[in-house]
Gaussian input, Z-matrix of N, CA and C with variables (Angstrom, degrees):
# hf/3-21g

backbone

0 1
 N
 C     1     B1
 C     2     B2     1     A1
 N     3     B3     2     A2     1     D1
 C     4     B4     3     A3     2     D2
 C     5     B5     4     A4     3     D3
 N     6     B6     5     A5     4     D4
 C     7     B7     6     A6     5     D5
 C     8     B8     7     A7     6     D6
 N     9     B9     8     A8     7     D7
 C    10    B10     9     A9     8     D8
 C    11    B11    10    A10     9     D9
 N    12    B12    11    A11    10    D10
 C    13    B13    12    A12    11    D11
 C    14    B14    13    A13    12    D12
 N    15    B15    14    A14    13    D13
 C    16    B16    15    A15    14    D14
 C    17    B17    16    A16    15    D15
 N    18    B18    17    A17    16    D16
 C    19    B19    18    A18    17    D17
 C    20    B20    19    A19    18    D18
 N    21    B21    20    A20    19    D19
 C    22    B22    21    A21    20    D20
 C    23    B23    22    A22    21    D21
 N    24    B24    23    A23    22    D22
 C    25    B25    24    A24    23    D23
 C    26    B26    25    A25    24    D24
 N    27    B27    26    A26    25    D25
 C    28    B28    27    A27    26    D26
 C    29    B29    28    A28    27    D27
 N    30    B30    29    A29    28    D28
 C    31    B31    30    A30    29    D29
 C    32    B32    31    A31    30    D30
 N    33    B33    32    A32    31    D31
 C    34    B34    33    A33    32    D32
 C    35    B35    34    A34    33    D33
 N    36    B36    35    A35    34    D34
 C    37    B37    36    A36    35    D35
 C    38    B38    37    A37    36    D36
 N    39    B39    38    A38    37    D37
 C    40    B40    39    A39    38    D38
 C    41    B41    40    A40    39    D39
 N    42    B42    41    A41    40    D40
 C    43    B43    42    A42    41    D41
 C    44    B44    43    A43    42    D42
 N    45    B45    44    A44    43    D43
 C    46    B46    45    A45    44    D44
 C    47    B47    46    A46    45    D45
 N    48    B48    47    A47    46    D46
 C    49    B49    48    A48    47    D47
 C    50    B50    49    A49    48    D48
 N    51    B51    50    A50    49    D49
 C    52    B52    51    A51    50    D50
 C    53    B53    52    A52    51    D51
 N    54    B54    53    A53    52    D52
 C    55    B55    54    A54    53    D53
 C    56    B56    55    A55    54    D54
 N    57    B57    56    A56    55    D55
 C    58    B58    57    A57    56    D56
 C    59    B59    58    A58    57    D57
 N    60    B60    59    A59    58    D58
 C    61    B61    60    A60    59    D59
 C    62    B62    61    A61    60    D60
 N    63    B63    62    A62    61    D61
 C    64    B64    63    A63    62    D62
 C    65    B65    64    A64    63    D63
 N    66    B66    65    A65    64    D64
 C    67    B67    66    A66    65    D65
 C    68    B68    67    A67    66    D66
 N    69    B69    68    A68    67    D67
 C    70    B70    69    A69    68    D68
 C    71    B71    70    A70    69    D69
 N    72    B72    71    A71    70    D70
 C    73    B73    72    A72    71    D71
 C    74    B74    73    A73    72    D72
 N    75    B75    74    A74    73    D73
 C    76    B76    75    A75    74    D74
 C    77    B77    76    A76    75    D75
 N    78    B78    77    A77    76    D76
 C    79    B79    78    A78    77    D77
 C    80    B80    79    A79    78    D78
 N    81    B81    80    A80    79    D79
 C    82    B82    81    A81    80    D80
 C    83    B83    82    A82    81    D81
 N    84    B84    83    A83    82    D82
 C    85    B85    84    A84    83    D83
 C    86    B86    85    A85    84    D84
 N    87    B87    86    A86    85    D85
 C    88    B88    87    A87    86    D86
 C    89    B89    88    A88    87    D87
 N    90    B90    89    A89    88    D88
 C    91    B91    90    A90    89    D89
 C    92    B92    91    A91    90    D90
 N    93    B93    92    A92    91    D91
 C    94    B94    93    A93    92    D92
 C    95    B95    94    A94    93    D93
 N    96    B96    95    A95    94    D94
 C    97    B97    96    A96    95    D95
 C    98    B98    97    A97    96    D96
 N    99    B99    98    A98    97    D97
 C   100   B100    99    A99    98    D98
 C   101   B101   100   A100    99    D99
 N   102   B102   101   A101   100   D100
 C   103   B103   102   A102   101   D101
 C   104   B104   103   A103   102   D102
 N   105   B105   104   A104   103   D103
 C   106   B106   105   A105   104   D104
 C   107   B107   106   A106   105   D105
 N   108   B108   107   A107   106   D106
 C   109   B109   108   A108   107   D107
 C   110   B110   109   A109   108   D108
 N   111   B111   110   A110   109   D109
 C   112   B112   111   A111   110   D110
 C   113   B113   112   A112   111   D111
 N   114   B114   113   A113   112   D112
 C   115   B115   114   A114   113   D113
 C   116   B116   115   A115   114   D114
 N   117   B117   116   A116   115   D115
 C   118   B118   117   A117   116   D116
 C   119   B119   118   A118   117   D117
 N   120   B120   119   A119   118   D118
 C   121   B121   120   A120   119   D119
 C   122   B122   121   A121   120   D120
 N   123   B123   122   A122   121   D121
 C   124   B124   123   A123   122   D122
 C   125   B125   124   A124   123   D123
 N   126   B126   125   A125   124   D124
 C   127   B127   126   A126   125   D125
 C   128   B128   127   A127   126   D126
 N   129   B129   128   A128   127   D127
 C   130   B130   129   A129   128   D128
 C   131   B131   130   A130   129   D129
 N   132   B132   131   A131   130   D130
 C   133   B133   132   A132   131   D131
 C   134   B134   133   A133   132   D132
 N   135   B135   134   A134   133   D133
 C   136   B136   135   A135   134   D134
 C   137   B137   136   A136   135   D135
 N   138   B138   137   A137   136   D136
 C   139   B139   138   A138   137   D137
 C   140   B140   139   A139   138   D138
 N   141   B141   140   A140   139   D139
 C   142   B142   141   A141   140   D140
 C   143   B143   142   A142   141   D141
 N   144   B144   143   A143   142   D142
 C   145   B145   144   A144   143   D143
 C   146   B146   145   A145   144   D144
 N   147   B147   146   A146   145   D145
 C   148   B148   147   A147   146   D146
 C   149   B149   148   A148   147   D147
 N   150   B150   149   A149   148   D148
 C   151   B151   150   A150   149   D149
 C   152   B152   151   A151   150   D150
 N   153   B153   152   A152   151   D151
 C   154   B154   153   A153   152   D152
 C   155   B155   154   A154   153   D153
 N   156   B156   155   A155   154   D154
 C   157   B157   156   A156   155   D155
 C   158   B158   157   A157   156   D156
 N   159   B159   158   A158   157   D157
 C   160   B160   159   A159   158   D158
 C   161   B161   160   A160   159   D159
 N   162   B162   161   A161   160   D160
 C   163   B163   162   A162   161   D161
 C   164   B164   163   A163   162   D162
 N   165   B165   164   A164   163   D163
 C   166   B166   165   A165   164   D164
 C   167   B167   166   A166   165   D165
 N   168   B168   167   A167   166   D166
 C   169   B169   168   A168   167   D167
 C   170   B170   169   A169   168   D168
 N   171   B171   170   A170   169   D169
 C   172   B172   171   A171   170   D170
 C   173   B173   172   A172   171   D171
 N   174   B174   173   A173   172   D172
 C   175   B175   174   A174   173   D173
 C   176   B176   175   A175   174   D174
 N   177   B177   176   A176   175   D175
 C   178   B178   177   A177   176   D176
 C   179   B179   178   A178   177   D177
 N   180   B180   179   A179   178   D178
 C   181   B181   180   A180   179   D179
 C   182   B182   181   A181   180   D180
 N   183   B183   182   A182   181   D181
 C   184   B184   183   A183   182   D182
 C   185   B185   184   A184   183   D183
 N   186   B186   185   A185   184   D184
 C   187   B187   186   A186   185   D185
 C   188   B188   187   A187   186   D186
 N   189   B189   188   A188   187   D187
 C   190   B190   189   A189   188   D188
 C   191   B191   190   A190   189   D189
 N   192   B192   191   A191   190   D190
 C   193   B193   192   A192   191   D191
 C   194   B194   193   A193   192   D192
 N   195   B195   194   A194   193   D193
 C   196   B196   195   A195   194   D194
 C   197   B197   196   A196   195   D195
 N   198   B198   197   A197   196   D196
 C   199   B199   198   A198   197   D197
 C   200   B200   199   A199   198   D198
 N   201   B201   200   A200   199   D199
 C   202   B202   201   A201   200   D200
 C   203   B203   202   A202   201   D201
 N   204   B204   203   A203   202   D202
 C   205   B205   204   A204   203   D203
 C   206   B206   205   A205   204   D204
 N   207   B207   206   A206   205   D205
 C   208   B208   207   A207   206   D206
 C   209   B209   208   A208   207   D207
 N   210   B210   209   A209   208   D208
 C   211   B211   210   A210   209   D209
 C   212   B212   211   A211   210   D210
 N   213   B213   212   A212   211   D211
 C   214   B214   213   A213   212   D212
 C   215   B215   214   A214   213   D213
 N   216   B216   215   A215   214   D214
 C   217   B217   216   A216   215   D215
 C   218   B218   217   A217   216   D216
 N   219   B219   218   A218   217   D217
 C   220   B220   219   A219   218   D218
 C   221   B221   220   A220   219   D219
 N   222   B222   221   A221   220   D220
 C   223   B223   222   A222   221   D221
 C   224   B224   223   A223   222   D222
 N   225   B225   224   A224   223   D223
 C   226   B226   225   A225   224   D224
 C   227   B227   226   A226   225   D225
 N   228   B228   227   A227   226   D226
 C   229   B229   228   A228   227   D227
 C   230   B230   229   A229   228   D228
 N   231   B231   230   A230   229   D229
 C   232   B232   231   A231   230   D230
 C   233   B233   232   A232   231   D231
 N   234   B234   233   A233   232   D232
 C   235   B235   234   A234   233   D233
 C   236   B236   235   A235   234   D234
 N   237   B237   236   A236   235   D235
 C   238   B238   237   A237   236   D236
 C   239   B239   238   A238   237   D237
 N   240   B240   239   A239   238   D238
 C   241   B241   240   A240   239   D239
 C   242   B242   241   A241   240   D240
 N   243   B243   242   A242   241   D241
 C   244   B244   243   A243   242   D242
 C   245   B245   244   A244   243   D243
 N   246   B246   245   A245   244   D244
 C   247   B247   246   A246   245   D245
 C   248   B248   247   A247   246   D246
 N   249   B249   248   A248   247   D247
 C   250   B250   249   A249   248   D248
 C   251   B251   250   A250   249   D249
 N   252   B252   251   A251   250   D250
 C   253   B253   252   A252   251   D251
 C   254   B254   253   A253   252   D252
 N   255   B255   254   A254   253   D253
 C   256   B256   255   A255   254   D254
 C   257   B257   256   A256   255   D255
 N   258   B258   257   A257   256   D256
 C   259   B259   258   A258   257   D257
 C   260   B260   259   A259   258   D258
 N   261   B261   260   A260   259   D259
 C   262   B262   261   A261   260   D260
 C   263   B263   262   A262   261   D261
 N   264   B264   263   A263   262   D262
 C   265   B265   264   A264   263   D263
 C   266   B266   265   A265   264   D264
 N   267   B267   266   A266   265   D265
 C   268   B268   267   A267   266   D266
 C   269   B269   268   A268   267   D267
 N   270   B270   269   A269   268   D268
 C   271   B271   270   A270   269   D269
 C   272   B272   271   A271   270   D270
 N   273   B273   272   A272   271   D271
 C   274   B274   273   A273   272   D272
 C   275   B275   274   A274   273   D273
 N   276   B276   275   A275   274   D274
 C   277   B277   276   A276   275   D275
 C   278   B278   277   A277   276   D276
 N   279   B279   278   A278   277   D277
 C   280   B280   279   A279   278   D278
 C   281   B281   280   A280   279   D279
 N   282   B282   281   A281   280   D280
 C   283   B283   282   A282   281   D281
 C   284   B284   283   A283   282   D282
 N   285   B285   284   A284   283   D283
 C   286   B286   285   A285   284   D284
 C   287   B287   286   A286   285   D285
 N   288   B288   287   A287   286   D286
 C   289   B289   288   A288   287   D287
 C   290   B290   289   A289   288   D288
 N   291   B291   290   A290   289   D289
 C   292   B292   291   A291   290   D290
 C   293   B293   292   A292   291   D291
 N   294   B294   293   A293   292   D292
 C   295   B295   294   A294   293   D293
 C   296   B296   295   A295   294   D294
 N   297   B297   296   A296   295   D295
 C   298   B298   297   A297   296   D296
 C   299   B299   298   A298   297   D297
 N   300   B300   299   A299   298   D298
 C   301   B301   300   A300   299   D299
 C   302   B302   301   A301   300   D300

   B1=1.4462
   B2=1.5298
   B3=1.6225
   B4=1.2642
   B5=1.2685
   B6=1.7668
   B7=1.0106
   B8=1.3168
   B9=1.3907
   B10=1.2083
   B11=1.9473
   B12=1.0478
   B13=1.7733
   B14=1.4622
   B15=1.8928
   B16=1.4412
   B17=1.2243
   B18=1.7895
   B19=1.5765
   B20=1.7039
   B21=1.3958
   B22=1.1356
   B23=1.8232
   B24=2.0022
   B25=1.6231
   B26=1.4422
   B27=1.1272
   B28=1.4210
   B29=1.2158
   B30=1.0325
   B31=2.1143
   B32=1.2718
   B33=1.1607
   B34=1.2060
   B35=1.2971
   B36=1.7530
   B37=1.5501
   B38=1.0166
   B39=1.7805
   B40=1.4721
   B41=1.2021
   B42=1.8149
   B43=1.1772
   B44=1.7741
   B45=1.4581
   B46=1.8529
   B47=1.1997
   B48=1.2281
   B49=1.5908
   B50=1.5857
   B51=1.6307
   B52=1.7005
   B53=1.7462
   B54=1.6264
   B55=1.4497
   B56=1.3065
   B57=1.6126
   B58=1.2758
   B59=1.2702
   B60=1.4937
   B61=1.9234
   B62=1.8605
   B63=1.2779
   B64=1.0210
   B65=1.8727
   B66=1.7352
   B67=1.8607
   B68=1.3006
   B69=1.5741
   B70=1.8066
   B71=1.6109
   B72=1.5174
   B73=1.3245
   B74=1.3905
   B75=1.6812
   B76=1.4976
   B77=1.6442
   B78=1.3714
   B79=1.3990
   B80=1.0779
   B81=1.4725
   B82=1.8391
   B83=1.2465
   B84=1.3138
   B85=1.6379
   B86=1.5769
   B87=1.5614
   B88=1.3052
   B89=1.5734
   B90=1.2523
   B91=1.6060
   B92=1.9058
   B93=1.9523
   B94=1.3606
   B95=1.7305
   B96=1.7550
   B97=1.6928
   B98=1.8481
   B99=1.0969
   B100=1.0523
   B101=2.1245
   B102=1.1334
   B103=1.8120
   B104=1.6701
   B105=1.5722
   B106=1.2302
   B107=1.6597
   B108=1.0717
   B109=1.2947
   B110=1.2068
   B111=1.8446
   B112=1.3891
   B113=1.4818
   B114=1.1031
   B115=1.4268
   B116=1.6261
   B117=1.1693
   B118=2.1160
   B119=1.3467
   B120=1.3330
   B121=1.0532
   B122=1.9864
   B123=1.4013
   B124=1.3741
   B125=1.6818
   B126=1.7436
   B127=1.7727
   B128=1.8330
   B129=0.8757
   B130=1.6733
   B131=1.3343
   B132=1.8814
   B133=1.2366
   B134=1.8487
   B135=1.5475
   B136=1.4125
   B137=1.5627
   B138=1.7217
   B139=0.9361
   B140=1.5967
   B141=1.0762
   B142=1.2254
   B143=1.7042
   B144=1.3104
   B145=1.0332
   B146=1.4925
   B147=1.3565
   B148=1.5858
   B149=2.0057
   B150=0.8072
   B151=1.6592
   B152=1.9401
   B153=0.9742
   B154=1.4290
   B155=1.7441
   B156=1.4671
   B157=1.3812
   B158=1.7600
   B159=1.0597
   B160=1.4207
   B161=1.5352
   B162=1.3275
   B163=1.7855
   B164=1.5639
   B165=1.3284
   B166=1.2118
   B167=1.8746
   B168=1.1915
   B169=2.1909
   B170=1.8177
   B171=1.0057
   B172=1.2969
   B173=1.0737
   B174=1.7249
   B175=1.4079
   B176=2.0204
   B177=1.5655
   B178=1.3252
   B179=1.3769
   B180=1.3143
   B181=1.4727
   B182=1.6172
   B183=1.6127
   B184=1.8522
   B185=1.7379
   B186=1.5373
   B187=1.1629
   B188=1.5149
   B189=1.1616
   B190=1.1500
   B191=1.4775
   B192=1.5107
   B193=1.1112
   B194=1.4852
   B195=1.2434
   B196=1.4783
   B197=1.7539
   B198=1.0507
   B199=1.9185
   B200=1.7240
   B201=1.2895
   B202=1.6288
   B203=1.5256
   B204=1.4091
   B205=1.4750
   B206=1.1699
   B207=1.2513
   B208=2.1266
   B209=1.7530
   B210=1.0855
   B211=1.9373
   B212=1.3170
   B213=1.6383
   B214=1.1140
   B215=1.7897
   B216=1.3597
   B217=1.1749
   B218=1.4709
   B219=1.5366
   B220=1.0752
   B221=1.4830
   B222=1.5254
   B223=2.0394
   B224=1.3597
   B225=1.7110
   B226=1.5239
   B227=1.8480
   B228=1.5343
   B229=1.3544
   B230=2.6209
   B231=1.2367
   B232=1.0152
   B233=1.8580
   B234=1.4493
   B235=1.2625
   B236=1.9758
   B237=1.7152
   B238=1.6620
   B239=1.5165
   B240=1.2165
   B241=1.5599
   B242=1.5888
   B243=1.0690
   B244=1.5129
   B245=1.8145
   B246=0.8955
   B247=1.5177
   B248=1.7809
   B249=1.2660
   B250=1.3977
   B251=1.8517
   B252=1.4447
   B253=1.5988
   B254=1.3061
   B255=1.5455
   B256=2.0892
   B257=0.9741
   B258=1.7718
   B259=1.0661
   B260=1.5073
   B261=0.8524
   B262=2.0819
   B263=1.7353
   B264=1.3168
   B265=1.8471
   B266=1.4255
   B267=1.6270
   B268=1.2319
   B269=1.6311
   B270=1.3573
   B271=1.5890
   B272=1.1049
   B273=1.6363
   B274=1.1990
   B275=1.5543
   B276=1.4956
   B277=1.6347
   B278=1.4294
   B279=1.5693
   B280=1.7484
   B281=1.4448
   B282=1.2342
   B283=1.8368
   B284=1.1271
   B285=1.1557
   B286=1.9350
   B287=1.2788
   B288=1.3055
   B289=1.4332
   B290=1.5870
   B291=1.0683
   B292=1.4519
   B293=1.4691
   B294=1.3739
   B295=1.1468
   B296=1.6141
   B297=1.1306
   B298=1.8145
   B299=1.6214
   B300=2.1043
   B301=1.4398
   B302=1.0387
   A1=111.29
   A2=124.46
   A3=103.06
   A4=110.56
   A5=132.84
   A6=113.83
   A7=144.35
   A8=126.02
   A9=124.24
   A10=107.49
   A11=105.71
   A12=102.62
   A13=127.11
   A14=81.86
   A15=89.67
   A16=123.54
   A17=121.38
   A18=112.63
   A19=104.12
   A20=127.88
   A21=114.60
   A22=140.19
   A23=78.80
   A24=88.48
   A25=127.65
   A26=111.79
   A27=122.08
   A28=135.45
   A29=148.67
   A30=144.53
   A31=72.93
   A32=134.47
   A33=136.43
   A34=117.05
   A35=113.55
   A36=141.47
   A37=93.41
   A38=113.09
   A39=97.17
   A40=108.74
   A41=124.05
   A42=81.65
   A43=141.39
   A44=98.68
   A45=119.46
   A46=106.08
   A47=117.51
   A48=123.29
   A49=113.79
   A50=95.30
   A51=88.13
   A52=103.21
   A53=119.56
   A54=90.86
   A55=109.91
   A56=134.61
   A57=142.55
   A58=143.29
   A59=93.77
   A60=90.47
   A61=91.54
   A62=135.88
   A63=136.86
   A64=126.98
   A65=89.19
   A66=100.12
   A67=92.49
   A68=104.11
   A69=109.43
   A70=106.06
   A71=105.53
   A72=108.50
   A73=130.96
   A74=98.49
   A75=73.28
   A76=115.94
   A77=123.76
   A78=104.75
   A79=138.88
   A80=116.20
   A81=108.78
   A82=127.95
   A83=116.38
   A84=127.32
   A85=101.19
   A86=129.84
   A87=111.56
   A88=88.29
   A89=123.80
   A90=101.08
   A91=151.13
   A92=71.34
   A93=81.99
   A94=118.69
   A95=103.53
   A96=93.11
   A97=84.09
   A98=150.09
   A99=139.31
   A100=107.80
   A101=94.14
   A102=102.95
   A103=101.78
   A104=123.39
   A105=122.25
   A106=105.83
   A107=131.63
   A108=126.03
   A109=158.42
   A110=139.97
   A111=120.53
   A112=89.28
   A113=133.88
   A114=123.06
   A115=122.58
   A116=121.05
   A117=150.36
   A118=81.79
   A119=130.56
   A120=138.00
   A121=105.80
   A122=92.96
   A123=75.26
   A124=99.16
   A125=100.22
   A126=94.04
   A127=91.46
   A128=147.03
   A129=150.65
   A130=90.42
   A131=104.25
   A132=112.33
   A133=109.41
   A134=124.57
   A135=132.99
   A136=114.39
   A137=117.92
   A138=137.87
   A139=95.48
   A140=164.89
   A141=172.14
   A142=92.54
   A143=115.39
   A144=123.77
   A145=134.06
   A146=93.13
   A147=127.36
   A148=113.61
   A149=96.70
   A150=129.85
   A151=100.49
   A152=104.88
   A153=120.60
   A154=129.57
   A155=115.11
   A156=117.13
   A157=83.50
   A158=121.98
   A159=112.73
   A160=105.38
   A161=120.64
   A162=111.87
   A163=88.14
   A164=95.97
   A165=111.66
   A166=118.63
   A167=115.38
   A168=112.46
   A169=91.95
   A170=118.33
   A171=137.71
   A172=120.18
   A173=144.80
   A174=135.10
   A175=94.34
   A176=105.65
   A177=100.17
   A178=114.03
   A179=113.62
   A180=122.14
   A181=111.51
   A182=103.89
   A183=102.79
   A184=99.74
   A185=118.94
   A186=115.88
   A187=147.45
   A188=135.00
   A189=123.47
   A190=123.56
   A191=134.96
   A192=139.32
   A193=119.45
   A194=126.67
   A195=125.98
   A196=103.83
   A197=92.63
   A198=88.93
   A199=88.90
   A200=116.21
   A201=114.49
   A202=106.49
   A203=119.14
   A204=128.50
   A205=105.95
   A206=100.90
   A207=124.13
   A208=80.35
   A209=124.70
   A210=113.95
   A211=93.21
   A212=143.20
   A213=130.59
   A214=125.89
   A215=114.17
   A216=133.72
   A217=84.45
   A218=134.32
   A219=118.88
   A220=140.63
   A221=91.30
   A222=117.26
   A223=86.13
   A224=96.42
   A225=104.25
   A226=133.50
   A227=78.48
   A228=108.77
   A229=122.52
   A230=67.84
   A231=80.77
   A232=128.98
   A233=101.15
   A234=96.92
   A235=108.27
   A236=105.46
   A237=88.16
   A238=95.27
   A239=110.28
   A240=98.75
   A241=124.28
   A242=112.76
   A243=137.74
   A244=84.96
   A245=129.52
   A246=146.77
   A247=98.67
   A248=116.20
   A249=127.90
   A250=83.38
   A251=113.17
   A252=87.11
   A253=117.38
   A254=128.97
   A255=105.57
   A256=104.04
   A257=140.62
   A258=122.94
   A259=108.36
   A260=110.02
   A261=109.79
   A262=92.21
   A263=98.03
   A264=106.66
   A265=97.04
   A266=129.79
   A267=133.70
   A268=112.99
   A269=100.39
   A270=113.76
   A271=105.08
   A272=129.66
   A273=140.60
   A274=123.03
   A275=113.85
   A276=109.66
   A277=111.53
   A278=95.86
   A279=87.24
   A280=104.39
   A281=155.57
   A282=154.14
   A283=106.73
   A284=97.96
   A285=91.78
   A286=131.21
   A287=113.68
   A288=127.16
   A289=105.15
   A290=134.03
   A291=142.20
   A292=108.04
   A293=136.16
   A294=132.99
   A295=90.52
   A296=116.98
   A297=123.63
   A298=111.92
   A299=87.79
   A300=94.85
   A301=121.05
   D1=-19.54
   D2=-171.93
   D3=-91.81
   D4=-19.34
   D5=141.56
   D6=-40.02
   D7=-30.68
   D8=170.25
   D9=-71.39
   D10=-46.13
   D11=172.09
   D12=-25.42
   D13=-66.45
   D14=-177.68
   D15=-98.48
   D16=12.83
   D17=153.12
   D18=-72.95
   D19=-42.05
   D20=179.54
   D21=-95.03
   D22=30.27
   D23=159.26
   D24=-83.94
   D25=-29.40
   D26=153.74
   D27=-20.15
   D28=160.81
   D29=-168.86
   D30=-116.79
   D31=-87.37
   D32=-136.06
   D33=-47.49
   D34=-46.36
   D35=-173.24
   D36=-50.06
   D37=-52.88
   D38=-152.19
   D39=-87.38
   D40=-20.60
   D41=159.02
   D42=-127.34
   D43=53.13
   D44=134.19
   D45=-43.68
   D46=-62.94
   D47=-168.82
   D48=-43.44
   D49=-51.24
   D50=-166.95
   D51=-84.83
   D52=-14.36
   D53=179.34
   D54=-73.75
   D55=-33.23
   D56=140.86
   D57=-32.29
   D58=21.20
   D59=-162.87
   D60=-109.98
   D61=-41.18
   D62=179.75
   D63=-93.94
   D64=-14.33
   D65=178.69
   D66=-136.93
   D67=145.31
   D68=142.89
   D69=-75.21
   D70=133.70
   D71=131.64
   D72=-134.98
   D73=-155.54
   D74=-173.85
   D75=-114.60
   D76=171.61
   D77=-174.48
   D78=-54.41
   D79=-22.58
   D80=161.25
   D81=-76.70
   D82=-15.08
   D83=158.99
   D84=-59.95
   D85=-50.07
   D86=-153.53
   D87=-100.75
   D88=-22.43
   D89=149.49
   D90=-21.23
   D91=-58.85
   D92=-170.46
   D93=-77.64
   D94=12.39
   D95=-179.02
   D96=-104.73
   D97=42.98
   D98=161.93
   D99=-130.43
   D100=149.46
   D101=-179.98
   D102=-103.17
   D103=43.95
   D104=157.52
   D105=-115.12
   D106=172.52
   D107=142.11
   D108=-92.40
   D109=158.98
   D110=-110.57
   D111=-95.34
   D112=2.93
   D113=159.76
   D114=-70.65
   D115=-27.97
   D116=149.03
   D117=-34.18
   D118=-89.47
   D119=-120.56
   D120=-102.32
   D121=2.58
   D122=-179.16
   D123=-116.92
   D124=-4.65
   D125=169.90
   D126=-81.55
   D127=26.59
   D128=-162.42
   D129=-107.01
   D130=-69.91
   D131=-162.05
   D132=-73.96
   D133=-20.82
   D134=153.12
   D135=-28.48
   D136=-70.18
   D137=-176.60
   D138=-61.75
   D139=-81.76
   D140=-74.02
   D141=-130.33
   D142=-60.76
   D143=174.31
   D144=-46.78
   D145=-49.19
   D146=170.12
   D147=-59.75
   D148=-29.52
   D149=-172.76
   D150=-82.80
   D151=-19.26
   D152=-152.41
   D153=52.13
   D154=27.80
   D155=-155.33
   D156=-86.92
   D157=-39.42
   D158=-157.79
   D159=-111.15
   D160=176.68
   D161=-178.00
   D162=-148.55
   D163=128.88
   D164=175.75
   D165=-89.79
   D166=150.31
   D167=-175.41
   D168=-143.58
   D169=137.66
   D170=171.48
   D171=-83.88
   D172=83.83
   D173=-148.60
   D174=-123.66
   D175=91.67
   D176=-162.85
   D177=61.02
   D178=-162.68
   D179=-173.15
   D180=-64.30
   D181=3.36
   D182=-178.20
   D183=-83.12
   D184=153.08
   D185=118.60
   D186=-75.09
   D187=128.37
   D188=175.86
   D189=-112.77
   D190=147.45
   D191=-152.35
   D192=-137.66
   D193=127.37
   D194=-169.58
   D195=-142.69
   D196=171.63
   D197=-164.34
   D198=-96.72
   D199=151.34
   D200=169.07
   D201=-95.80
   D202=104.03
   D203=168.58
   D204=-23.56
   D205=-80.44
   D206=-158.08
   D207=-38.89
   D208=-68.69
   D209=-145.39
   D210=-87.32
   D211=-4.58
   D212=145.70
   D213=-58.17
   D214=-23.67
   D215=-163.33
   D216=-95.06
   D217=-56.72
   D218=-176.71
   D219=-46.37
   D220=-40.90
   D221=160.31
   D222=-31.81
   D223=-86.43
   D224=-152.48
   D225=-22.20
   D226=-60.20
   D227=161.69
   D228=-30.96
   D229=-62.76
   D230=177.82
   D231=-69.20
   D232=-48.17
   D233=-177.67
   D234=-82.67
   D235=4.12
   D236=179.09
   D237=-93.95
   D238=4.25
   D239=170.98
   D240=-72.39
   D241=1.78
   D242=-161.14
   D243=-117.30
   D244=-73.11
   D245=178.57
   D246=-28.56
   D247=-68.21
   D248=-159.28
   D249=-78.55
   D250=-75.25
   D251=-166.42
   D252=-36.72
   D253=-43.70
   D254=-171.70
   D255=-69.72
   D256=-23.80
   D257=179.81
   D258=-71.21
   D259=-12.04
   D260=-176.86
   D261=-81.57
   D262=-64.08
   D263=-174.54
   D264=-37.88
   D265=-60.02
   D266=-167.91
   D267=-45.30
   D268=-78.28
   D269=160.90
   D270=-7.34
   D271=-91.66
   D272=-160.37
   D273=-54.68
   D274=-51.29
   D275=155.66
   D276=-36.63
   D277=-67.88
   D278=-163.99
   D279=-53.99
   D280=-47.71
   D281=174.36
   D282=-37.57
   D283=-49.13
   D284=176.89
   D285=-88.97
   D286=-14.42
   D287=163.95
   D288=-76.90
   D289=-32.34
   D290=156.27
   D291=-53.58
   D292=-58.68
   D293=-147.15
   D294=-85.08
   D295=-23.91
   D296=-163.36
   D297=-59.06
   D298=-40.35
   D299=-173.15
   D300=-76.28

């Protein structure tokens, strides 16, 4: 998991991710929405890859790039577990700060 963290601490990563989340394309397409260059962006998509968030397909001399659901779902997963406990922690102060009075 902490690879996945810290590929998607990044601005940029994340958002590879979202032009990648509903299409493959390919890396000079997802290049061209960034003002670095495509060597930047393809150690981006390395890391991302590497991370398993994204899946890479070889179409001729293209790469192509798509977001991997399942380990996107896993994030999710994970960081609302953090989400739901303060809301539990929350809950419970406030009940007992209620019940106190």
């Amino acid at each position: 998991m902490q690879a996945v963290l810290s590929a998607i601490a990044d601005d940029r990563r994340r958002e590879i991710l979202r032009l990648v989340q509903f299409e493959e394309r390919s890396a000079g397409d997802i290049a061209s929405h960034f003002d670095v260059s495509r060597p930047a962006i393809s150690q981006h998509l390395t890391v991302l890859r590497t991370a398993g968030l994204v899946s890479e397909r070889r179409d001729g001399n293209r790469r192509m790039y798509r977001a991997n659901r399942e380990a996107l779902s896993e994030v999710r997963e994970y960081i609302e577990e953090f989400w739901t406990d303060n809301l539990a922690r929350l809950k419970a102060a406030a009940e007992k700060e209620s019940n106190e009075r």
